[in-house]
mmCIF file as Biopython writes it, N, C-alpha, C and O atoms, coordinates in Angstrom:
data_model
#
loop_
_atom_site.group_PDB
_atom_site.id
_atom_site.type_symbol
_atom_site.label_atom_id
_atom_site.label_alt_id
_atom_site.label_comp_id
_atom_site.label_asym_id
_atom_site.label_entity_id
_atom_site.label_seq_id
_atom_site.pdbx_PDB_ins_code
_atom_site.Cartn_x
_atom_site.Cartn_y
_atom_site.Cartn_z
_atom_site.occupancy
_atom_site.B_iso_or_equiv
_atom_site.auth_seq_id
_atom_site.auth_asym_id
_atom_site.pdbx_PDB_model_num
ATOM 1   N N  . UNK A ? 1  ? -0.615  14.606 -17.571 1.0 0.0 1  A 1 
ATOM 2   C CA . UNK A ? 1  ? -1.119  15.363 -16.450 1.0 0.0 1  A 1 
ATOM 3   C C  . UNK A ? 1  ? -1.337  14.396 -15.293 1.0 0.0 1  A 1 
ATOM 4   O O  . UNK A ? 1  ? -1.973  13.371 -15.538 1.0 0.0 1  A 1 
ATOM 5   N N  . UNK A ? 2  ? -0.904  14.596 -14.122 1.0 0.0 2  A 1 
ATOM 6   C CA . UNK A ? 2  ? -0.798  13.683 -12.879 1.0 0.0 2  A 1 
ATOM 7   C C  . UNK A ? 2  ? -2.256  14.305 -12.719 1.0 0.0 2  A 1 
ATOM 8   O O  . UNK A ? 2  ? -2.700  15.434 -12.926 1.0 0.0 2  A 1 
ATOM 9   N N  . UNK A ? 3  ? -2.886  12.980 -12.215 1.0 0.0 3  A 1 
ATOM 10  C CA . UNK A ? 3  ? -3.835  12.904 -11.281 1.0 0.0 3  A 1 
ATOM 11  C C  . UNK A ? 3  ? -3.504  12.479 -9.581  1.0 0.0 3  A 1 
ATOM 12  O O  . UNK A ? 3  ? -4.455  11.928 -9.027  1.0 0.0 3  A 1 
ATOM 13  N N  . UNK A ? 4  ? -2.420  12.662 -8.840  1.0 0.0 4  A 1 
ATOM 14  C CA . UNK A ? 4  ? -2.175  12.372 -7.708  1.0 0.0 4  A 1 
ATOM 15  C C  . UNK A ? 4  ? -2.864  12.905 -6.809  1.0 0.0 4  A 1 
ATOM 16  O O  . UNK A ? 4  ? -3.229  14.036 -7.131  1.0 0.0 4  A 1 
ATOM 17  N N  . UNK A ? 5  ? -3.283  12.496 -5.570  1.0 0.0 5  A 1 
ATOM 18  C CA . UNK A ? 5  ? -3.785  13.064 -4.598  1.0 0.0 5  A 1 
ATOM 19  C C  . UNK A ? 5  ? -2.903  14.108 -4.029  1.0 0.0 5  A 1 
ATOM 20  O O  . UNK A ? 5  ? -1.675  14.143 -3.941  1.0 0.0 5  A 1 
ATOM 21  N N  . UNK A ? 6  ? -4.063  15.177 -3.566  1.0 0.0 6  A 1 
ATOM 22  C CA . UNK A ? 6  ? -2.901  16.076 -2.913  1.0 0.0 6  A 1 
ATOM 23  C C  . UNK A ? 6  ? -2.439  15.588 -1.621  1.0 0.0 6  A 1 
ATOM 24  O O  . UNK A ? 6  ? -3.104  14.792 -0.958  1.0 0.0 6  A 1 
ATOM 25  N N  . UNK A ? 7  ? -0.627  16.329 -1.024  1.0 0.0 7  A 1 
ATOM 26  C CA . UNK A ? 7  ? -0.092  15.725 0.108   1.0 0.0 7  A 1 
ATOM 27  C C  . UNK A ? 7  ? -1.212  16.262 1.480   1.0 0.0 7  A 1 
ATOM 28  O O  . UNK A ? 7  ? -1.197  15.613 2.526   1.0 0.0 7  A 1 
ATOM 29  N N  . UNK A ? 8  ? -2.301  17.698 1.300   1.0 0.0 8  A 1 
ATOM 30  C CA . UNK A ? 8  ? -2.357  18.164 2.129   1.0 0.0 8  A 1 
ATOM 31  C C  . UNK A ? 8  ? -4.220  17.856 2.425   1.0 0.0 8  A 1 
ATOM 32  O O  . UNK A ? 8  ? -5.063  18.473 3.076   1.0 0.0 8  A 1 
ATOM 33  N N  . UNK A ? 9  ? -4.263  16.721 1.660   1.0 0.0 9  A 1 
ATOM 34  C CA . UNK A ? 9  ? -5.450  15.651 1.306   1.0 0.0 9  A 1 
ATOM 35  C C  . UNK A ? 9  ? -5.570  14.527 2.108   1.0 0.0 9  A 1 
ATOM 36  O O  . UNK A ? 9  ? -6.559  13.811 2.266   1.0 0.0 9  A 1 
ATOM 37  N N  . UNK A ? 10 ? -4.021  14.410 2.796   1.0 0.0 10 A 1 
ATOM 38  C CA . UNK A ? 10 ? -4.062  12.840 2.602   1.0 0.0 10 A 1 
ATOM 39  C C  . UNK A ? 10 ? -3.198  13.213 4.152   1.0 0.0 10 A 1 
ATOM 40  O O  . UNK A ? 10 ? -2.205  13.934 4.058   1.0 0.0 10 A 1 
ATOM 41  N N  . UNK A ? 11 ? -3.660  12.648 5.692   1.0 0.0 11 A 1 
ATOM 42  C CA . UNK A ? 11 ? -2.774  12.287 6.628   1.0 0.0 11 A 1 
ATOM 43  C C  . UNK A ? 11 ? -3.481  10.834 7.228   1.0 0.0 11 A 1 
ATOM 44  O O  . UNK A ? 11 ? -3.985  9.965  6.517   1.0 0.0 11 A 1 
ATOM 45  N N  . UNK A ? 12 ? -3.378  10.806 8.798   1.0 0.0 12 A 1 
ATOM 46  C CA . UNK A ? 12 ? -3.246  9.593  9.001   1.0 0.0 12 A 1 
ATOM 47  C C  . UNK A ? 12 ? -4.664  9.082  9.039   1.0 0.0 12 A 1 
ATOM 48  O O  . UNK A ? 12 ? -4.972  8.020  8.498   1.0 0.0 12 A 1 
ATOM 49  N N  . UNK A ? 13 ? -5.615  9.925  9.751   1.0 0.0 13 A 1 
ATOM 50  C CA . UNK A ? 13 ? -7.178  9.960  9.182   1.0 0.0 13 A 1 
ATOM 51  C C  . UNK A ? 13 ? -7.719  9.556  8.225   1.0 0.0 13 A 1 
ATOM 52  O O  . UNK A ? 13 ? -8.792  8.954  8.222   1.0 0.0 13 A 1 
ATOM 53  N N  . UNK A ? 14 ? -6.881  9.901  7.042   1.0 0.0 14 A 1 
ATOM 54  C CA . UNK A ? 14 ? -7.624  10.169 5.490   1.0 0.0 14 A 1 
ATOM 55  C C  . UNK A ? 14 ? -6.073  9.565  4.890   1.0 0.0 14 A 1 
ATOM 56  O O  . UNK A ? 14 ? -5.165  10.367 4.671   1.0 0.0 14 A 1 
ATOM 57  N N  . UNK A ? 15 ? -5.956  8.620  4.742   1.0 0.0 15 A 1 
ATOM 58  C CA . UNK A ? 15 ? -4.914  8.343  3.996   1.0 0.0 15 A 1 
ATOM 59  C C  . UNK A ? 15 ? -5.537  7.502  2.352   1.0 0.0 15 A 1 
ATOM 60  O O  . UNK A ? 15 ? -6.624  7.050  1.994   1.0 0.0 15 A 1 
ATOM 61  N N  . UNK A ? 16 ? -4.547  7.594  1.888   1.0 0.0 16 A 1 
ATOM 62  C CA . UNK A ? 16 ? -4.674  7.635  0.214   1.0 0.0 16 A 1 
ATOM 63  C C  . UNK A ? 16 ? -5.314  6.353  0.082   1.0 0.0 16 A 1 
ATOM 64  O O  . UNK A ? 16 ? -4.947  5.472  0.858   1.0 0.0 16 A 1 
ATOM 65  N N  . UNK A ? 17 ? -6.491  6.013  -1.034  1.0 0.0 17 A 1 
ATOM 66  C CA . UNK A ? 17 ? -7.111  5.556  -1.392  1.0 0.0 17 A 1 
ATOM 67  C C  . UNK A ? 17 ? -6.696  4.611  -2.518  1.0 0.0 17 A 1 
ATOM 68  O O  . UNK A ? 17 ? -6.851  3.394  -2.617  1.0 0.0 17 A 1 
ATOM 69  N N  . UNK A ? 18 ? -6.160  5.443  -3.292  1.0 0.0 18 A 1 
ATOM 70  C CA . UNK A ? 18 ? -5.796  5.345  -4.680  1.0 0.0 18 A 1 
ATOM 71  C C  . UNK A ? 18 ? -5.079  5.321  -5.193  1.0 0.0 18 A 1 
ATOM 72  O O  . UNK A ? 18 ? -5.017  6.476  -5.617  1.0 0.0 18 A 1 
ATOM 73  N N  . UNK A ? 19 ? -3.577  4.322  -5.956  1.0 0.0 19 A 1 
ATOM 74  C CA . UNK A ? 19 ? -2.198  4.806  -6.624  1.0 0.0 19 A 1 
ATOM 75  C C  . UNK A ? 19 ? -2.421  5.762  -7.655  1.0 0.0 19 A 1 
ATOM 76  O O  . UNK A ? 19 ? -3.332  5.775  -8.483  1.0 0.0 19 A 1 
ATOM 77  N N  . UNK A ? 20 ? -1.382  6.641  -7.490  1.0 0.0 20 A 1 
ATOM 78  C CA . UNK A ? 20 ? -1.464  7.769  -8.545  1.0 0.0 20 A 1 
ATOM 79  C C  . UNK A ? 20 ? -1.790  7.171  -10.109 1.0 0.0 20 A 1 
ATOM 80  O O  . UNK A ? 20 ? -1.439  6.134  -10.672 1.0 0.0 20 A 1 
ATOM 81  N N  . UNK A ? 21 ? -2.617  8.307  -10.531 1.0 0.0 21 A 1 
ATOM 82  C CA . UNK A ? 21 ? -2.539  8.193  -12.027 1.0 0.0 21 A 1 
ATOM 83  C C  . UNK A ? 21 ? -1.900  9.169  -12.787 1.0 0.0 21 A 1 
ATOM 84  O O  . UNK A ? 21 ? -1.256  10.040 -12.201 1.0 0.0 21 A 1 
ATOM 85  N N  . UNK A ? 22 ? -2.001  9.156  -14.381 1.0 0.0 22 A 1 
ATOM 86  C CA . UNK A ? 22 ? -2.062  10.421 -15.343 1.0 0.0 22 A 1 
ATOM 87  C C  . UNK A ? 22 ? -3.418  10.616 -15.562 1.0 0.0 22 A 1 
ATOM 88  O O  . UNK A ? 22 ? -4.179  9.995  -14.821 1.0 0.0 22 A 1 
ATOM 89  N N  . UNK A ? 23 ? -3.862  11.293 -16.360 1.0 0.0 23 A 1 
ATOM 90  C CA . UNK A ? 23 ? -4.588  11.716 -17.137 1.0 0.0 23 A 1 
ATOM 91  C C  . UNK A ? 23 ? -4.796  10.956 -18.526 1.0 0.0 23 A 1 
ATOM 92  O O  . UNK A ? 23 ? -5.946  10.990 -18.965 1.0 0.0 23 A 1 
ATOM 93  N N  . UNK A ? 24 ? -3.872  10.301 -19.249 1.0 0.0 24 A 1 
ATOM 94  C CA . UNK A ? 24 ? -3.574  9.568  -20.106 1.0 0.0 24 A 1 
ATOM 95  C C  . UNK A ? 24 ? -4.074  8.247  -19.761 1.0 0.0 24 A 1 
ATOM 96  O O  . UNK A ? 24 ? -5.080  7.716  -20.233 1.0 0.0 24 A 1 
ATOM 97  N N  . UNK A ? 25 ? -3.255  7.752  -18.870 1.0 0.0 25 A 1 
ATOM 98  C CA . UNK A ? 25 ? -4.175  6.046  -17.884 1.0 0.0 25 A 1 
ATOM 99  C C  . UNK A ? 25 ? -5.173  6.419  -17.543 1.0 0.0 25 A 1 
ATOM 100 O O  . UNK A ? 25 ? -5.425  5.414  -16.879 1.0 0.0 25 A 1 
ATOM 101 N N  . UNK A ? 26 ? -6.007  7.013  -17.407 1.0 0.0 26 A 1 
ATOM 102 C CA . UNK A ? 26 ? -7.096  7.039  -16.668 1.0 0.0 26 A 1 
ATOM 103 C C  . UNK A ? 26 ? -8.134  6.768  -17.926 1.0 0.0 26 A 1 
ATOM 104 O O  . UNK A ? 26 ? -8.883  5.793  -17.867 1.0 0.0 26 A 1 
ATOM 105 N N  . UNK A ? 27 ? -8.160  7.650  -19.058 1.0 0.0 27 A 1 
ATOM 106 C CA . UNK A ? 27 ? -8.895  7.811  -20.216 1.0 0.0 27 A 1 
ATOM 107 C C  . UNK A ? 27 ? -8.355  6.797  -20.768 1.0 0.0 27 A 1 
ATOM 108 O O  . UNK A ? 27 ? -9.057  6.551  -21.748 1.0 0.0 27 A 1 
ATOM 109 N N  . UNK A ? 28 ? -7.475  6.028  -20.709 1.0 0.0 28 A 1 
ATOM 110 C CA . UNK A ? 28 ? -6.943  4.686  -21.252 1.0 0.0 28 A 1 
ATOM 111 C C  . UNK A ? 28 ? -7.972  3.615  -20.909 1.0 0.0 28 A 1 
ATOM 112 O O  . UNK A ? 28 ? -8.583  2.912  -21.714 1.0 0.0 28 A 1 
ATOM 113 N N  . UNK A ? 29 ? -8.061  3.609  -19.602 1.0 0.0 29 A 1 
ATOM 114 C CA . UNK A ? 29 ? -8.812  2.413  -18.954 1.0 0.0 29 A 1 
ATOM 115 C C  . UNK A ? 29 ? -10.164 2.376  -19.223 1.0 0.0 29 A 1 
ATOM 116 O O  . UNK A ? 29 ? -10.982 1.467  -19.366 1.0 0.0 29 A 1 
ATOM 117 N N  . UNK A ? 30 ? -10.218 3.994  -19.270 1.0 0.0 30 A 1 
ATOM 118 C CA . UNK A ? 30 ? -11.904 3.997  -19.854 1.0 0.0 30 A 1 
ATOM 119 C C  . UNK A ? 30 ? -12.172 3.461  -21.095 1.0 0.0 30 A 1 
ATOM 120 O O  . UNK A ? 30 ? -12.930 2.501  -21.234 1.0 0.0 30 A 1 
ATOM 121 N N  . UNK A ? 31 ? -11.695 3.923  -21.863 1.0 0.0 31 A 1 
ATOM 122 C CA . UNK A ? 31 ? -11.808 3.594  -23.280 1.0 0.0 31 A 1 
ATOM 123 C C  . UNK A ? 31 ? -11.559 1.811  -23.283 1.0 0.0 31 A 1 
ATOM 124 O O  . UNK A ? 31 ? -12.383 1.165  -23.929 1.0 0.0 31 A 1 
ATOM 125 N N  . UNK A ? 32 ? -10.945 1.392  -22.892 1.0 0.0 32 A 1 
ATOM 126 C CA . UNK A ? 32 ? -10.708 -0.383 -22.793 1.0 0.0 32 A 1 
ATOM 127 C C  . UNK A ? 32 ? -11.791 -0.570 -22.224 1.0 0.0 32 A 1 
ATOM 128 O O  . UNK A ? 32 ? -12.244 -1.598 -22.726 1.0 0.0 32 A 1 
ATOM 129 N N  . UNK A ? 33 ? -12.559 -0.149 -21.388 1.0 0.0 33 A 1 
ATOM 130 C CA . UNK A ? 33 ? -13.764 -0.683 -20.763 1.0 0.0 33 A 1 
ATOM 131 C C  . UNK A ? 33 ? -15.462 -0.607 -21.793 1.0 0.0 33 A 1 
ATOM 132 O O  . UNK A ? 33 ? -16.598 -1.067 -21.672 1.0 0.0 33 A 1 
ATOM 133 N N  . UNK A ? 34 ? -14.802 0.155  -22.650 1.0 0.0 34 A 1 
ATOM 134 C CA . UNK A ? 34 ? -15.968 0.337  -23.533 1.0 0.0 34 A 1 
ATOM 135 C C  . UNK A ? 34 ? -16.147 -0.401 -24.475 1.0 0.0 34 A 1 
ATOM 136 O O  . UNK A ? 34 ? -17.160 -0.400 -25.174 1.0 0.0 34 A 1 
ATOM 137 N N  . UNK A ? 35 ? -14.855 -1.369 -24.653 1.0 0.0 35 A 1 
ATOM 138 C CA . UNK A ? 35 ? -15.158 -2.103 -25.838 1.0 0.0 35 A 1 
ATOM 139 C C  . UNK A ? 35 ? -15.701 -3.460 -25.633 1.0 0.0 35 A 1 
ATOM 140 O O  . UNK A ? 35 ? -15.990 -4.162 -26.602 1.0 0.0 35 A 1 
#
């Protein structure tokens, strides 16, 4: 499951923060951080 920002989220104001994730990497990284 993409976690991407939406396109209609993001212009020149508010531009992206963050490289896309999944859903999978995200709960990945968490879990590595717990140990």
């Amino acid at each position: 499951m993409s976690l991407a920002s939406l396109d209609s989220c993001i212009d020149a104001e508010h531009p992206k923060a963050y490289e896309d994730y999944t859903a999978g990497q995200y709960l990945d990284e968490r879990l590595r951080e717990s140990d």
